[in-house]
C-alpha positions in Angstrom: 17.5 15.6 -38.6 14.7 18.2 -37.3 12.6 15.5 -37.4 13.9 13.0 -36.0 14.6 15.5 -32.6 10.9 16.8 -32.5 10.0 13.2 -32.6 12.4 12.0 -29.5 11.0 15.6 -27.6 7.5 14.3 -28.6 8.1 10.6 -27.2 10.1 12.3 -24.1 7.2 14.4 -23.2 4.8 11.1 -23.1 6.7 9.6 -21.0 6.9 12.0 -18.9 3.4 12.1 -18.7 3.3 8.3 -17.8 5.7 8.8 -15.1 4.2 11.6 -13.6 0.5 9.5 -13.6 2.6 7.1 -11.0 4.0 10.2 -9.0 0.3 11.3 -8.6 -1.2 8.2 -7.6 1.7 7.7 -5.2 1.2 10.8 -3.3 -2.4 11.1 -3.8 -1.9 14.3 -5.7 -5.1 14.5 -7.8 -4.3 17.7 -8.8 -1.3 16.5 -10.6 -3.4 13.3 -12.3 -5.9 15.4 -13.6 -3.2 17.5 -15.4 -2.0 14.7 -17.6 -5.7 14.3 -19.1 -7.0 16.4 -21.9 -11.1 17.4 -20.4 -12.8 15.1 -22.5 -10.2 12.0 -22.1 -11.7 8.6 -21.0 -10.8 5.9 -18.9 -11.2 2.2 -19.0 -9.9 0.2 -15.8 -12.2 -2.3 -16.0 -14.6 -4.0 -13.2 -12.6 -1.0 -11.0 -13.6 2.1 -12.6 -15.2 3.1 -16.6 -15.7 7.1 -17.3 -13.9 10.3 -17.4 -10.1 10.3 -17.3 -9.5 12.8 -14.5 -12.6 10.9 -12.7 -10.6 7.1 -12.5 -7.5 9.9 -10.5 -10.3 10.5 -8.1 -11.4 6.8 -7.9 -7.3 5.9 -7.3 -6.8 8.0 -4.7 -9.6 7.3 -2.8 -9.3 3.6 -3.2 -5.7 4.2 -2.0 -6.4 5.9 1.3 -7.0 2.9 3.6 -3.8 1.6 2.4 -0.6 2.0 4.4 2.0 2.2 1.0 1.5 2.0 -2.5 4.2 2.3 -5.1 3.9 2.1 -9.0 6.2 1.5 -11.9 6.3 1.2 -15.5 8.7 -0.2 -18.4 8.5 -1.1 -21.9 7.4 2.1 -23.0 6.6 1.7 -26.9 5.4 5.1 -28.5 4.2 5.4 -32.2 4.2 8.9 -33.2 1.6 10.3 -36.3 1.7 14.0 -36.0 -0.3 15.4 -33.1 -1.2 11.6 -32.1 -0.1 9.2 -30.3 0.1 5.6 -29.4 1.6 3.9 -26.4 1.7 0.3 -24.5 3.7 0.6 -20.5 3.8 -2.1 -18.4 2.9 -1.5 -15.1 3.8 -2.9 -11.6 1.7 -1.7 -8.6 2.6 -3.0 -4.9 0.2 -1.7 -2.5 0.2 -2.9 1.3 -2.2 -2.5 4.1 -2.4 -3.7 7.5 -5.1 -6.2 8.2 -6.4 -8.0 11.8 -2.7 -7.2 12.7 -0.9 -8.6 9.8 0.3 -6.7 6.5 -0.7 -7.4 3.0 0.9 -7.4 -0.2 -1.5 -6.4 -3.0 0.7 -6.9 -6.5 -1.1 -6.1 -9.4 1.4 -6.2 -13.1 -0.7 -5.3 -16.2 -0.4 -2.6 -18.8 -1.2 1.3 -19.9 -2.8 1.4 -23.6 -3.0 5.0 -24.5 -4.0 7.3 -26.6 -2.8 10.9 -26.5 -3.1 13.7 -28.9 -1.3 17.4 -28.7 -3.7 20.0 -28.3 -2.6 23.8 -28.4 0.7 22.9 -28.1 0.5 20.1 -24.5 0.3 16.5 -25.1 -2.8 14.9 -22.9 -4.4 11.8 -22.2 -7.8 11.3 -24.0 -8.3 7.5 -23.8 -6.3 4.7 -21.4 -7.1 0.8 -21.5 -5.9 -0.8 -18.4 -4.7 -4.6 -19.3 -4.6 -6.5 -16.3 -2.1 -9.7 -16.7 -1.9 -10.8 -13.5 -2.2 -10.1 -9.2 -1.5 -11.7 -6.2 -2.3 -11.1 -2.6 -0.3 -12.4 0.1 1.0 -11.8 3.9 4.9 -10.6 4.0 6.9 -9.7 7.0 8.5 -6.3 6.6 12.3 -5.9 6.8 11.4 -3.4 9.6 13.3 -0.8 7.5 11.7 2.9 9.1 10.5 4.5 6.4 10.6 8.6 5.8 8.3 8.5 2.7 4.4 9.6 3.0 1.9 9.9 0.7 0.8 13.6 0.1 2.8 16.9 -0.1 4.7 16.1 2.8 6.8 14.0 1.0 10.5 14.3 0.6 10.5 13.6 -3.2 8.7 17.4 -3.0 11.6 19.3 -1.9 13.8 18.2 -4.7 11.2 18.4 -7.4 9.5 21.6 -6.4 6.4 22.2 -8.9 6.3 18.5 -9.4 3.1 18.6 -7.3 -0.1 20.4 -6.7 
């Protein structure tokens, strides 16, 4: 039974680590990205970025600036577990909008995480992701003209009910 508890706190910590990669790109927290990386992790994102893990957080946030919103998800989180290693496929839904010559833009992108992750001095970490991209769309969309309270840095809400969450 031991087992089979380290082994769900193992996968739990992962994931965590998966959903707090979105929470950093989302506010543009880079010190928070880094932080799920082990130093020597690497990244693979394709024609958008190839090198050092906490380099393609850098590259995100940048890239994410000019853009009015941005907001990512994943699912389908499959973990294989072999000691201090892991394995792990998410799928991955990122809707980004910007304003453009006066009209906004959708950017949908849906794809997948493929990482590898291995426990070092205790800390799981990130030390080589594969983004699969599936498929993306852009498109003009009319907003609902809901206000929204939600910005992209430490100003944030979501900050004062997660203290430490961030930077």
């Amino acid at each position: 039974m031991k087992d089979a508890a380290a082994r769900l706190i193992d996968k739990d910590a992962i994931r965590d680590l998966i959903h707090t990669y979105c929470r950093a790109v989302d506010r543009l927290d880079v010190a928070l990205g880094h932080a799920i990386w082990h130093e020597d992790g690497v990244a693979d994102y394709g024609a958008f970025y190839q090198g050092d893990g906490r380099g393609v957080i850098d590259a995100i946030c940048k890239s994410h600036e000019h853009l009015d919103s941005h907001s990512h998800q994943v699912s389908n989180i499959l973990i294989r577990l072999e000691g201090d290693r892991a394995w792990s496929e998410a799928y991955v839904t990122g809707t980004m909008r910007r304003t453009h010559e006066g009209k906004v833009i959708q950017i949908g992108i849906w794809g997948r995480y493929l990482d590898a992750w291995e426990r070092r001095g205790g800390r799981w970490g990130l030390v080589k992701r594969e983004v699969m991209h599936d498929h993306d769309e852009v498109r003009e969309v009319t907003p609902a003209g809901q206000p929204s309270r939600a910005t992209r840095g430490p100003d944030d809400p979501s900050f004062a009910y997660l203290p430490g969450a961030g930077a």
